[in-house]
mmCIF file of the N, C-alpha and C atoms, coordinates in Angstrom:
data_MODEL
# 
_entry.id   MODEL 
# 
loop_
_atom_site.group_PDB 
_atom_site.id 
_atom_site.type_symbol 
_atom_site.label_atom_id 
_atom_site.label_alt_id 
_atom_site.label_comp_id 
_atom_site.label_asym_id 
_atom_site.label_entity_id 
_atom_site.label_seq_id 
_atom_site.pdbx_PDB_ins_code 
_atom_site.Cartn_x 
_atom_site.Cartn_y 
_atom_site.Cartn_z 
_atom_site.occupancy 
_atom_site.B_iso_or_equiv 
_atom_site.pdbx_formal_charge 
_atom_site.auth_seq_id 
_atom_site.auth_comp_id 
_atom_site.auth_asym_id 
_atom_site.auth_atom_id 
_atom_site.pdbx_PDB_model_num 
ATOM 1   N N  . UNK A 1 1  ? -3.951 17.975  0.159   1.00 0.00 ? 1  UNK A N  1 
ATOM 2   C CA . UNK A 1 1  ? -2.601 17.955  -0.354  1.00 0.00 ? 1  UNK A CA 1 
ATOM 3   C C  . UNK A 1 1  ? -2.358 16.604  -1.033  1.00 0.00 ? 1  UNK A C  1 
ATOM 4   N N  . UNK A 1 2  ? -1.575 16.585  -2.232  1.00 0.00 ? 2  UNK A N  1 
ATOM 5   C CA . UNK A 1 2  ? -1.569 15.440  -2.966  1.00 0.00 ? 2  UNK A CA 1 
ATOM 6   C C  . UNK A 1 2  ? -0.219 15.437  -3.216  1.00 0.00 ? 2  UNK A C  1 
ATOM 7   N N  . UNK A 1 3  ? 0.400  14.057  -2.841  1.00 0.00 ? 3  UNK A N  1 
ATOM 8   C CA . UNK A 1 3  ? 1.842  14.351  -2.779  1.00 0.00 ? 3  UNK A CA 1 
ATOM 9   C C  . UNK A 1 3  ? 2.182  13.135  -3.521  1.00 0.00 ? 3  UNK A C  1 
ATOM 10  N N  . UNK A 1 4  ? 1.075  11.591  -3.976  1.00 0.00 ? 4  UNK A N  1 
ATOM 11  C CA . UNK A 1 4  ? 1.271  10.482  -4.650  1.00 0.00 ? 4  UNK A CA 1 
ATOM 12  C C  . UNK A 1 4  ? 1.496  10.680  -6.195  1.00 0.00 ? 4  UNK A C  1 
ATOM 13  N N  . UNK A 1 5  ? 2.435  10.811  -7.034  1.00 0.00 ? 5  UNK A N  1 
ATOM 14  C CA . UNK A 1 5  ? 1.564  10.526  -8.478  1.00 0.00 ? 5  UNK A CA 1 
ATOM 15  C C  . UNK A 1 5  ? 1.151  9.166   -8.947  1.00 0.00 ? 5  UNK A C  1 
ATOM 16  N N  . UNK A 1 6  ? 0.933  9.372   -10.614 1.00 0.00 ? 6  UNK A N  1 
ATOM 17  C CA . UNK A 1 6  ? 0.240  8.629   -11.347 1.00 0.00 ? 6  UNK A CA 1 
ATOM 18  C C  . UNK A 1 6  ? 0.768  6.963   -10.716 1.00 0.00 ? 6  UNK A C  1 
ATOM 19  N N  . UNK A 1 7  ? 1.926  6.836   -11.261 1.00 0.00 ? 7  UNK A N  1 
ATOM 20  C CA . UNK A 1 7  ? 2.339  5.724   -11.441 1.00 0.00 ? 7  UNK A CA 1 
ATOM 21  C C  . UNK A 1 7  ? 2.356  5.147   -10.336 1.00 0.00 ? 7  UNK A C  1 
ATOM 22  N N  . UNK A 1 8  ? 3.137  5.873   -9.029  1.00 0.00 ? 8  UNK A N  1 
ATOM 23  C CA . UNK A 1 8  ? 2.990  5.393   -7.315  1.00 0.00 ? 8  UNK A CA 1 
ATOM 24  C C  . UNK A 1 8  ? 1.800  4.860   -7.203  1.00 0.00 ? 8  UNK A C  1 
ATOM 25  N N  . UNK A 1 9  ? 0.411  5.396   -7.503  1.00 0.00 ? 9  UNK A N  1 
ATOM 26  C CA . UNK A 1 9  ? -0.490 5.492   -6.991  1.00 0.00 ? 9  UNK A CA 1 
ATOM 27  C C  . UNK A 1 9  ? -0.842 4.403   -7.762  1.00 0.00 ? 9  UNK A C  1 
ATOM 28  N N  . UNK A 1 10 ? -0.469 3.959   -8.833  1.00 0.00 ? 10 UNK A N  1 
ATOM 29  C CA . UNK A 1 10 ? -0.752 2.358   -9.384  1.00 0.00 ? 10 UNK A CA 1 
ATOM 30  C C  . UNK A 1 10 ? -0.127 1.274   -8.256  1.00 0.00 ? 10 UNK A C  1 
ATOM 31  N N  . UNK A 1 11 ? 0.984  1.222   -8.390  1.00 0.00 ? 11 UNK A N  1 
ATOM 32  C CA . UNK A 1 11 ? 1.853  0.437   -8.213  1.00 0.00 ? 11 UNK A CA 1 
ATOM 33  C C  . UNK A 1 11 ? 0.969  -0.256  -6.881  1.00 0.00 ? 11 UNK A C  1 
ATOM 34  N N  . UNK A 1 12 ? 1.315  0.863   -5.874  1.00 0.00 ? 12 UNK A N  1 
ATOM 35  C CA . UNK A 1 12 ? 0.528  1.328   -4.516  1.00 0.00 ? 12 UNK A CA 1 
ATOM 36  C C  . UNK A 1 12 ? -0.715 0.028   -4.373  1.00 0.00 ? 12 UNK A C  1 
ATOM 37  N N  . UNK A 1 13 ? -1.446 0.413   -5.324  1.00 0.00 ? 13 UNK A N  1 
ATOM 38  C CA . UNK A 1 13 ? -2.936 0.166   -5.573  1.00 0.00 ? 13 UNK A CA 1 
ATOM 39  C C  . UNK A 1 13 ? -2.781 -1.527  -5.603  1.00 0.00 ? 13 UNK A C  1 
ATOM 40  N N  . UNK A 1 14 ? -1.917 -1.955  -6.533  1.00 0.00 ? 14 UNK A N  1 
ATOM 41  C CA . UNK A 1 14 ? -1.668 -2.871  -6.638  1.00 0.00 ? 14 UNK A CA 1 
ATOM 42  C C  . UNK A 1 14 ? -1.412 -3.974  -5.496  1.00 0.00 ? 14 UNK A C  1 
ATOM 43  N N  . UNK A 1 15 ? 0.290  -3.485  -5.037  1.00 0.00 ? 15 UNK A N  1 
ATOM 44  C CA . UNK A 1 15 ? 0.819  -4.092  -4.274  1.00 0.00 ? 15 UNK A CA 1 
ATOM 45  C C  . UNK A 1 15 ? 0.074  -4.037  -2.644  1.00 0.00 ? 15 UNK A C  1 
ATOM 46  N N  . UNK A 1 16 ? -0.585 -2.981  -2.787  1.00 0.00 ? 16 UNK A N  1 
ATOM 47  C CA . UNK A 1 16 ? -1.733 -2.945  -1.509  1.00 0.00 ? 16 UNK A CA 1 
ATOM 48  C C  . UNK A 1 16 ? -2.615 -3.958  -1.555  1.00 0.00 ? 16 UNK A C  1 
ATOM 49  N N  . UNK A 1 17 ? -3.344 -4.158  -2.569  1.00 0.00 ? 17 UNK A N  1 
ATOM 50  C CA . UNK A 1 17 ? -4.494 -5.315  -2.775  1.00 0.00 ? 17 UNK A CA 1 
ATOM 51  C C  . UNK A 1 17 ? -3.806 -7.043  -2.549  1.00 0.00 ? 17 UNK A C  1 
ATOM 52  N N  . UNK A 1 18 ? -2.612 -6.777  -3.358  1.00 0.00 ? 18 UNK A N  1 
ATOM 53  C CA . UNK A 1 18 ? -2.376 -8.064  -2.959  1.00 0.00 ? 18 UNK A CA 1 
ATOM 54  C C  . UNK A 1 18 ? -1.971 -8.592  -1.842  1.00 0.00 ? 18 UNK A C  1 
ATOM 55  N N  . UNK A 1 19 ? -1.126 -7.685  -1.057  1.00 0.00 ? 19 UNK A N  1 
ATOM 56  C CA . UNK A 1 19 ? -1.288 -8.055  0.396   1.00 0.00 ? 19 UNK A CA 1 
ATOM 57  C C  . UNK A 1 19 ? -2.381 -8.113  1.065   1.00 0.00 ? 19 UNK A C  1 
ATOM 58  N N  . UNK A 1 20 ? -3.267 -7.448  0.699   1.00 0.00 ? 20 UNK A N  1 
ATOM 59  C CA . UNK A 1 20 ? -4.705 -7.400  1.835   1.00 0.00 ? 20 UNK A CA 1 
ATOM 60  C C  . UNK A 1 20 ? -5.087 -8.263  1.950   1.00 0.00 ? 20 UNK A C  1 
ATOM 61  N N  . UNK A 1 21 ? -5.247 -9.464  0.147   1.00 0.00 ? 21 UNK A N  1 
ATOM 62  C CA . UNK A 1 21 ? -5.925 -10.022 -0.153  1.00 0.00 ? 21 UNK A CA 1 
ATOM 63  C C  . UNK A 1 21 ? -5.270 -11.787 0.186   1.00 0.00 ? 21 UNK A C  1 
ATOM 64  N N  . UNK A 1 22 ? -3.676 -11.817 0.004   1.00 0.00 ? 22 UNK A N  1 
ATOM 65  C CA . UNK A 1 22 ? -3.701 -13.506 -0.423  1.00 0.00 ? 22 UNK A CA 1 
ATOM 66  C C  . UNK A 1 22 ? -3.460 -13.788 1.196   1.00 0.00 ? 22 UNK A C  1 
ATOM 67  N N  . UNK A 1 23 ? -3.555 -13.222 1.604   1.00 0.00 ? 23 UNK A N  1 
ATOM 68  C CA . UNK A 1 23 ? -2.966 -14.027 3.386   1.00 0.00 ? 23 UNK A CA 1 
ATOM 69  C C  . UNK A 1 23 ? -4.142 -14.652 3.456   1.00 0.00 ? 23 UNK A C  1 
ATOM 70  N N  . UNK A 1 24 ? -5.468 -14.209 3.133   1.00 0.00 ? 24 UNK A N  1 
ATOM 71  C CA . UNK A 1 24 ? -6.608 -15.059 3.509   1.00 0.00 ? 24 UNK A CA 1 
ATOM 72  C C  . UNK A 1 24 ? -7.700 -15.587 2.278   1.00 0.00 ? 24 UNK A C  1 
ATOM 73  N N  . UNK A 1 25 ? -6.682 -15.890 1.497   1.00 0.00 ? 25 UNK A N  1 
ATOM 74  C CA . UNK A 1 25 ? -7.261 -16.821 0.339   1.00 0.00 ? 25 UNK A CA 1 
ATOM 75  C C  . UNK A 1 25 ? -6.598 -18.137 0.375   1.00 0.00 ? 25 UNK A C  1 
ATOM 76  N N  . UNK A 1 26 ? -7.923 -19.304 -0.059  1.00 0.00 ? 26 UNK A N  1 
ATOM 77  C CA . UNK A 1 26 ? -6.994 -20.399 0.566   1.00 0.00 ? 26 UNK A CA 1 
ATOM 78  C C  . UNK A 1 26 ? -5.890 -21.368 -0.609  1.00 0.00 ? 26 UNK A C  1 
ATOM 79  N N  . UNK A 1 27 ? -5.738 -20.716 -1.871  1.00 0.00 ? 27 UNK A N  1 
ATOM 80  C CA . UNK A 1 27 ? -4.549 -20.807 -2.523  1.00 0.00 ? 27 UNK A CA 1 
ATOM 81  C C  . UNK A 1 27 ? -3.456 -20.584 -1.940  1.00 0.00 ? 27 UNK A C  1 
ATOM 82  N N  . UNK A 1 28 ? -3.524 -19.332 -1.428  1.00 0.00 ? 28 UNK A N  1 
ATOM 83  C CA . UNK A 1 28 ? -2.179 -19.226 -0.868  1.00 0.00 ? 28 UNK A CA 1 
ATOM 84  C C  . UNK A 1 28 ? -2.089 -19.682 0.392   1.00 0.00 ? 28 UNK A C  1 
ATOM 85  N N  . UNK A 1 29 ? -2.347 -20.185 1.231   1.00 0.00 ? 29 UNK A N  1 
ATOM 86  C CA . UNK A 1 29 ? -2.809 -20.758 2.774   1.00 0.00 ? 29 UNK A CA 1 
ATOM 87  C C  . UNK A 1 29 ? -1.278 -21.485 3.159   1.00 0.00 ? 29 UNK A C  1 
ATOM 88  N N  . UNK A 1 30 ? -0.455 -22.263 2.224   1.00 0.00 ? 30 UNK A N  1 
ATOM 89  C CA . UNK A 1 30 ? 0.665  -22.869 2.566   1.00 0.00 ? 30 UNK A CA 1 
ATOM 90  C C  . UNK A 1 30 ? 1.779  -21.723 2.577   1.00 0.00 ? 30 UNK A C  1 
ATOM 91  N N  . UNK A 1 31 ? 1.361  -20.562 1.827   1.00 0.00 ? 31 UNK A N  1 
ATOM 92  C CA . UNK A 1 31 ? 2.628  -19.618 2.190   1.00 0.00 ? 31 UNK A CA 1 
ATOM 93  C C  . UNK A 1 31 ? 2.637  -18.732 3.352   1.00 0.00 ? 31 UNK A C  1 
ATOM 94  N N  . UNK A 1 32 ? 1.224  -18.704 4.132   1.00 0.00 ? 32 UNK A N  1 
ATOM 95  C CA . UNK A 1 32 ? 1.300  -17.754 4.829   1.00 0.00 ? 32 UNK A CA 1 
ATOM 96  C C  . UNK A 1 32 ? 0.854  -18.675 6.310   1.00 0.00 ? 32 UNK A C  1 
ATOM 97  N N  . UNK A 1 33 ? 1.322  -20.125 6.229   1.00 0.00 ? 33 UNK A N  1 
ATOM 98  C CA . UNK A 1 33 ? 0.784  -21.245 6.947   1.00 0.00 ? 33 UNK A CA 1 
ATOM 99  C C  . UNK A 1 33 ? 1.771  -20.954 8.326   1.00 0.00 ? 33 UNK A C  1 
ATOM 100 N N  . UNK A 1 34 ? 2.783  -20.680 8.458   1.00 0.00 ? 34 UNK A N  1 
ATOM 101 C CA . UNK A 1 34 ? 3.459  -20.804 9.675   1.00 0.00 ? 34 UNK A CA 1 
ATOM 102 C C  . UNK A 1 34 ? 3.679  -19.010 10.128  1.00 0.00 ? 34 UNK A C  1 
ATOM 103 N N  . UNK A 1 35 ? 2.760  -18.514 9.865   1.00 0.00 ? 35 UNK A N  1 
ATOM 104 C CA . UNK A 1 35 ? 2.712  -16.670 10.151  1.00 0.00 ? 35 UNK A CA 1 
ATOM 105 C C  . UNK A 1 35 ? 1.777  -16.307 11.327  1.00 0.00 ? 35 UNK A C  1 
ATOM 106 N N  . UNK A 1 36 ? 1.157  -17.280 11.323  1.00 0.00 ? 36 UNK A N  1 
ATOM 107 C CA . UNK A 1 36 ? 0.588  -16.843 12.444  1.00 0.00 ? 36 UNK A CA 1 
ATOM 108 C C  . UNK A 1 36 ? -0.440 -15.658 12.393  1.00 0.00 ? 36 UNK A C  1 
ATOM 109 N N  . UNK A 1 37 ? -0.225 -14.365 13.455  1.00 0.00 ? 37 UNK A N  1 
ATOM 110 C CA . UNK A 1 37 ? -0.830 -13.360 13.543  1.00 0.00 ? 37 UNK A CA 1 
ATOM 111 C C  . UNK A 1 37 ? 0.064  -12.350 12.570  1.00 0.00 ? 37 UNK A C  1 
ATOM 112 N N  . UNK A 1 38 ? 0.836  -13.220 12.296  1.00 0.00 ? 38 UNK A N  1 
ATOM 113 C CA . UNK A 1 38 ? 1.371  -11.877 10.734  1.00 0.00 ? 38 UNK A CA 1 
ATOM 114 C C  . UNK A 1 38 ? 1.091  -11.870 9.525   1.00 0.00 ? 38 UNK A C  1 
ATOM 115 N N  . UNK A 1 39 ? -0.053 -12.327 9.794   1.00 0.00 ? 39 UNK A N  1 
ATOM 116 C CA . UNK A 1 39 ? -1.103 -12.363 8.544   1.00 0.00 ? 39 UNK A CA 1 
ATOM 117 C C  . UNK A 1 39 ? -1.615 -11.103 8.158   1.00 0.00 ? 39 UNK A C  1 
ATOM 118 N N  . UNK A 1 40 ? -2.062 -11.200 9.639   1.00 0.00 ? 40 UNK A N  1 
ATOM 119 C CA . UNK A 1 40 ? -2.541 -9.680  9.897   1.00 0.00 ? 40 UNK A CA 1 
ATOM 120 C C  . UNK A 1 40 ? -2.129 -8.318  9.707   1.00 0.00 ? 40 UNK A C  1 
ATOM 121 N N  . UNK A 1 41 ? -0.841 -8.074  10.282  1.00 0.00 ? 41 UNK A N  1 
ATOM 122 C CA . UNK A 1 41 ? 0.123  -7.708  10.184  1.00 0.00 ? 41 UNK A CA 1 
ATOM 123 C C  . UNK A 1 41 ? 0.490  -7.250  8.683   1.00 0.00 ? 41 UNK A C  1 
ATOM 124 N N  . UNK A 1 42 ? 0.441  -8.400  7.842   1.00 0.00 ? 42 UNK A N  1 
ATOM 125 C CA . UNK A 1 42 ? 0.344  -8.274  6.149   1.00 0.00 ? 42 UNK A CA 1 
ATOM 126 C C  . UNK A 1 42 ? -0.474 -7.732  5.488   1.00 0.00 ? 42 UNK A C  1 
ATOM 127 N N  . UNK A 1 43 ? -1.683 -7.966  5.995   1.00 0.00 ? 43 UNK A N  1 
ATOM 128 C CA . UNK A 1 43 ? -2.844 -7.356  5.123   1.00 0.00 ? 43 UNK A CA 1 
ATOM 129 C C  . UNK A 1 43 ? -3.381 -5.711  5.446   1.00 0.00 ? 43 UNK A C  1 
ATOM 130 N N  . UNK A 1 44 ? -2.594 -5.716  6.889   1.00 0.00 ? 44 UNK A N  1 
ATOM 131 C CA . UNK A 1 44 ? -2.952 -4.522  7.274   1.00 0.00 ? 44 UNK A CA 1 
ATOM 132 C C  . UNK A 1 44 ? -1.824 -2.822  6.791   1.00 0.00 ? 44 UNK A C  1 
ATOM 133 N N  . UNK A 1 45 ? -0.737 -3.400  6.046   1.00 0.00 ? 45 UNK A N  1 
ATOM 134 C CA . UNK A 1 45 ? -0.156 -3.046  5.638   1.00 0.00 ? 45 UNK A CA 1 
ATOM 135 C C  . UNK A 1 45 ? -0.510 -2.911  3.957   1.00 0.00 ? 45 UNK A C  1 
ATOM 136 N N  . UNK A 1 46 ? -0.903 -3.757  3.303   1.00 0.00 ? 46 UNK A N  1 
ATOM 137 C CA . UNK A 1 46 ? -2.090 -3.807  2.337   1.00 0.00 ? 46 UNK A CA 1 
ATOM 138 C C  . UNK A 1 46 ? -2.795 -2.627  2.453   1.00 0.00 ? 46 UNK A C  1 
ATOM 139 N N  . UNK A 1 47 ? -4.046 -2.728  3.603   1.00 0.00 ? 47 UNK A N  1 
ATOM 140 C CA . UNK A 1 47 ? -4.924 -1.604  3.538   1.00 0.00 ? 47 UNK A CA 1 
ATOM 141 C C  . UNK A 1 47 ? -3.999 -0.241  3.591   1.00 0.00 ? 47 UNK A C  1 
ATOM 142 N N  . UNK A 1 48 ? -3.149 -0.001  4.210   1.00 0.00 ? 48 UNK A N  1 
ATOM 143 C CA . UNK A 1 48 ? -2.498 1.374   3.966   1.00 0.00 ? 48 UNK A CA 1 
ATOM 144 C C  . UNK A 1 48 ? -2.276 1.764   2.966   1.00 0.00 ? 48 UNK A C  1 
ATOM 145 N N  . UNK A 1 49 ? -1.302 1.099   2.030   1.00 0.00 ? 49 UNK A N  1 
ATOM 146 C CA . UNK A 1 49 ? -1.163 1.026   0.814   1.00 0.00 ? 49 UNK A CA 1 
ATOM 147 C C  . UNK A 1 49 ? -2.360 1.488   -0.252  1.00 0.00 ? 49 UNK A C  1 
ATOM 148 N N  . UNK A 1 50 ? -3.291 0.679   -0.204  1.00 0.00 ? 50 UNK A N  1 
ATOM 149 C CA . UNK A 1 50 ? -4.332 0.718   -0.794  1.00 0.00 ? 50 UNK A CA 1 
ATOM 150 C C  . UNK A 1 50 ? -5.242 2.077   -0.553  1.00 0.00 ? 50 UNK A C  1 
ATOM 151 N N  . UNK A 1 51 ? -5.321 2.295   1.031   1.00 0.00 ? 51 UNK A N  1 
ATOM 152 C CA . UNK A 1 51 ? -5.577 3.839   1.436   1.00 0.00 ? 51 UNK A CA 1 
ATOM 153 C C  . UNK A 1 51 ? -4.737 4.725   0.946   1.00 0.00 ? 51 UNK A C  1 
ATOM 154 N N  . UNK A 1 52 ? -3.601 4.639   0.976   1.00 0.00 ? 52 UNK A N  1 
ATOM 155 C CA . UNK A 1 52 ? -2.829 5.862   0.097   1.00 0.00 ? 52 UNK A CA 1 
ATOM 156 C C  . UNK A 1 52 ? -2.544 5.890   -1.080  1.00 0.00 ? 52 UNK A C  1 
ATOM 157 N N  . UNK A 1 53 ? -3.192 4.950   -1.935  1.00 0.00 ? 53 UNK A N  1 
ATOM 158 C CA . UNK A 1 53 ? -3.257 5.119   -3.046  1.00 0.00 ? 53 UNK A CA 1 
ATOM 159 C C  . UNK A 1 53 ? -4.774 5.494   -3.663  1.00 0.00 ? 53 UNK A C  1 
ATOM 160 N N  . UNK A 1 54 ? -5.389 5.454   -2.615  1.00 0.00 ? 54 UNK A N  1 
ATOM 161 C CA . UNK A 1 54 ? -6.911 6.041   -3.469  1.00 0.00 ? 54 UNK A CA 1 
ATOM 162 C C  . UNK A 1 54 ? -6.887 7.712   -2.630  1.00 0.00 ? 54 UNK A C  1 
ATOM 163 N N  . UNK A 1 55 ? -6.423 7.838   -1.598  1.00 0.00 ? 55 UNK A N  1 
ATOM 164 C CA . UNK A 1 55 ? -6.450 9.220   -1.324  1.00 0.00 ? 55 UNK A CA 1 
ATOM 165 C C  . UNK A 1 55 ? -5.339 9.935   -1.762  1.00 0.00 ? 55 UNK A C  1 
ATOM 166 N N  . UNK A 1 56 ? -4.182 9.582   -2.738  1.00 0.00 ? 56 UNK A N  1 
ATOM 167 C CA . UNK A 1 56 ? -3.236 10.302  -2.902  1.00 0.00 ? 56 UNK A CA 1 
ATOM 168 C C  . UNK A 1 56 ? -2.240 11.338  -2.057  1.00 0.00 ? 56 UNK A C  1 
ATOM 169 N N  . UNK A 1 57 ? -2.209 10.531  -1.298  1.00 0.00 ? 57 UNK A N  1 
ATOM 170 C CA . UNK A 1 57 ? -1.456 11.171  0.203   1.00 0.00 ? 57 UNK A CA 1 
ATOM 171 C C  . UNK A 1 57 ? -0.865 9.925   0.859   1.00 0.00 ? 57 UNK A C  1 
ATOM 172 N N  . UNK A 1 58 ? 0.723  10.505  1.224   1.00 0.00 ? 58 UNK A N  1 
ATOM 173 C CA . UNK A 1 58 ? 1.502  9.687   2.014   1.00 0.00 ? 58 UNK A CA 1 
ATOM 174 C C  . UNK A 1 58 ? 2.019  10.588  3.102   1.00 0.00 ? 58 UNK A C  1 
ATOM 175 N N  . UNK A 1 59 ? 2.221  10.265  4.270   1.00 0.00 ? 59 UNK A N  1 
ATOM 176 C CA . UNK A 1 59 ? 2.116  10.694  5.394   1.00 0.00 ? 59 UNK A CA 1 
ATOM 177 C C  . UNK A 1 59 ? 3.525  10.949  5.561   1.00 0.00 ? 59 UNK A C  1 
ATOM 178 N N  . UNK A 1 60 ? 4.258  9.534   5.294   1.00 0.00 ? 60 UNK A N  1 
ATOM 179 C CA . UNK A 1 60 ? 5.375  9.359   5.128   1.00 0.00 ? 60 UNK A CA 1 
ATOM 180 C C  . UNK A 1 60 ? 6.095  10.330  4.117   1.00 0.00 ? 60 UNK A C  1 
ATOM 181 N N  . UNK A 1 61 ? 5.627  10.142  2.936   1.00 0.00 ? 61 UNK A N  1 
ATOM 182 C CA . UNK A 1 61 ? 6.191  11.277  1.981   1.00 0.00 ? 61 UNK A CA 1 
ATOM 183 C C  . UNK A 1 61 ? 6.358  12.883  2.358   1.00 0.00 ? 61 UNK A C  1 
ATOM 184 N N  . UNK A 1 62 ? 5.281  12.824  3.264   1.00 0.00 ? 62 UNK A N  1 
ATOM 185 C CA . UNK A 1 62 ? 5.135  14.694  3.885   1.00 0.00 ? 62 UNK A CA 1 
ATOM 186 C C  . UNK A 1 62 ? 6.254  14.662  4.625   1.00 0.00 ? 62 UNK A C  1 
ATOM 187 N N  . UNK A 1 63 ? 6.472  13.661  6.068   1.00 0.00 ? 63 UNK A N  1 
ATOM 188 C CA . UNK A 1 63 ? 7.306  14.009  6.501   1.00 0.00 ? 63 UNK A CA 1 
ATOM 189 C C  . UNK A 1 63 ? 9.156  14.033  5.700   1.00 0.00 ? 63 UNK A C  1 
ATOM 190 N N  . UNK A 1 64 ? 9.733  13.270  4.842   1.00 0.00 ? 64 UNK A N  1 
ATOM 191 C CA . UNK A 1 64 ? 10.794 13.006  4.321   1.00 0.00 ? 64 UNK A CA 1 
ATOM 192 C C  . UNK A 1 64 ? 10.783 14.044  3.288   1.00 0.00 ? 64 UNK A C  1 
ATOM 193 N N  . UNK A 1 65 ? 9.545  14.683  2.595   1.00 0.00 ? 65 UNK A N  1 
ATOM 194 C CA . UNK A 1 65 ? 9.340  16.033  1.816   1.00 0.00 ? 65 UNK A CA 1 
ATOM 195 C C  . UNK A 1 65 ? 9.680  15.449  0.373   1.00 0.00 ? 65 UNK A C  1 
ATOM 196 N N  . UNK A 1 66 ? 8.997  13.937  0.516   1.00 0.00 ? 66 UNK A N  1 
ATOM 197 C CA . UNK A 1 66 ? 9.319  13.504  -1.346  1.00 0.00 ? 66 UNK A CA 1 
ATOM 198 C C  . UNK A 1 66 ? 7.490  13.762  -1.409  1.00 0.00 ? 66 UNK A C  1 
ATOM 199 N N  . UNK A 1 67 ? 7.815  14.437  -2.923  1.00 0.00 ? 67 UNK A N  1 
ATOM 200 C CA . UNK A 1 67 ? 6.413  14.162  -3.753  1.00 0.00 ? 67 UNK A CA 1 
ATOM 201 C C  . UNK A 1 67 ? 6.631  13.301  -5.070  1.00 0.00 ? 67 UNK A C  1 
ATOM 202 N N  . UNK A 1 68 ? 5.584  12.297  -5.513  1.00 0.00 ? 68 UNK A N  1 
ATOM 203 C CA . UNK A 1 68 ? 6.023  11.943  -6.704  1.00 0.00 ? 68 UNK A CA 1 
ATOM 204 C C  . UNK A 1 68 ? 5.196  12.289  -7.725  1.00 0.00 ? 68 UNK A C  1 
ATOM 205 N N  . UNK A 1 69 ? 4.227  13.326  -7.408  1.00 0.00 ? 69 UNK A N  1 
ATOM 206 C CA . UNK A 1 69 ? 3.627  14.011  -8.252  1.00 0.00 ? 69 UNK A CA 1 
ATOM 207 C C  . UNK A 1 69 ? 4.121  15.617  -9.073  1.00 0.00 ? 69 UNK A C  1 
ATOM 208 N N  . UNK A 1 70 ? 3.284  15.950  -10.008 1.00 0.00 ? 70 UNK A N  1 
ATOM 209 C CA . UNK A 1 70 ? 4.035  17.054  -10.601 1.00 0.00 ? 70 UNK A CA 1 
ATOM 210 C C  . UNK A 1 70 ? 2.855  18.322  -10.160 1.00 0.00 ? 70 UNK A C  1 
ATOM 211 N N  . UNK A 1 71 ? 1.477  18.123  -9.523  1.00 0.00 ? 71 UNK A N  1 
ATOM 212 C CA . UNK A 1 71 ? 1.131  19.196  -8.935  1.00 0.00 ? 71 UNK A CA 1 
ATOM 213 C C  . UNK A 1 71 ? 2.065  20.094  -7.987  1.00 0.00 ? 71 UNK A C  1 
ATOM 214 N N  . UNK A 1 72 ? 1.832  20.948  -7.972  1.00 0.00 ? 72 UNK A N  1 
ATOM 215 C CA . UNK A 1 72 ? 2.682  22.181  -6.773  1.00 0.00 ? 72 UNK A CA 1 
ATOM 216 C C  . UNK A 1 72 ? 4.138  21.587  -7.348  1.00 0.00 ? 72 UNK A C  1 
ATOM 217 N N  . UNK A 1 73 ? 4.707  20.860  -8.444  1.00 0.00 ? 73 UNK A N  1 
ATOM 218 C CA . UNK A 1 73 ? 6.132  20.911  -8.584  1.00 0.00 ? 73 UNK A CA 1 
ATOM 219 C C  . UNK A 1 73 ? 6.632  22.538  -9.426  1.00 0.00 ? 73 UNK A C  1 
ATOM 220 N N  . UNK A 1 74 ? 7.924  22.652  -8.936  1.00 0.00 ? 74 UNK A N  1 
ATOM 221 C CA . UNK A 1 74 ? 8.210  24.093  -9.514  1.00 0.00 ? 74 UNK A CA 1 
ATOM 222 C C  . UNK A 1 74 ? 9.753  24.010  -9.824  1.00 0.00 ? 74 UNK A C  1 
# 
């Protein structure tokens, strides 16, 4: 079941990576300096993102019954 479209599934892609990614790059190290274990927390929210944008499925979307795709739209 595919319930992400095009553009979500960018955005998604996006804003997933960059969370995964700057908590533990050391450019960004002063913004994410007093976070502690919500680093983690950050990036792991990242990988979801990033998972639901390459499998085109939101879990969340099933249950609330939004699709932002135009398959099965009628």
């Amino acid at each position: 079941m595919i319930n992400v479209g095009s553009t979500d599934r960018t955005i998604r892609f996006i804003a997933g990576l960059a969370l995964l990614l700057l908590p533990f790059l050391p450019a960004a190290a002063g913004l994410f300096a007093g976070m502690g274990m919500w680093r983690l927390a950050i990036a792991a929210v990242g990988g979801v993102l990033v998972l639901t944008a390459i499998f085109r499925f939101c879990p969340v979307y099933t249950l609330l019954g939004v699709r932002t795709c135009d398959i099965g739209k009628k």
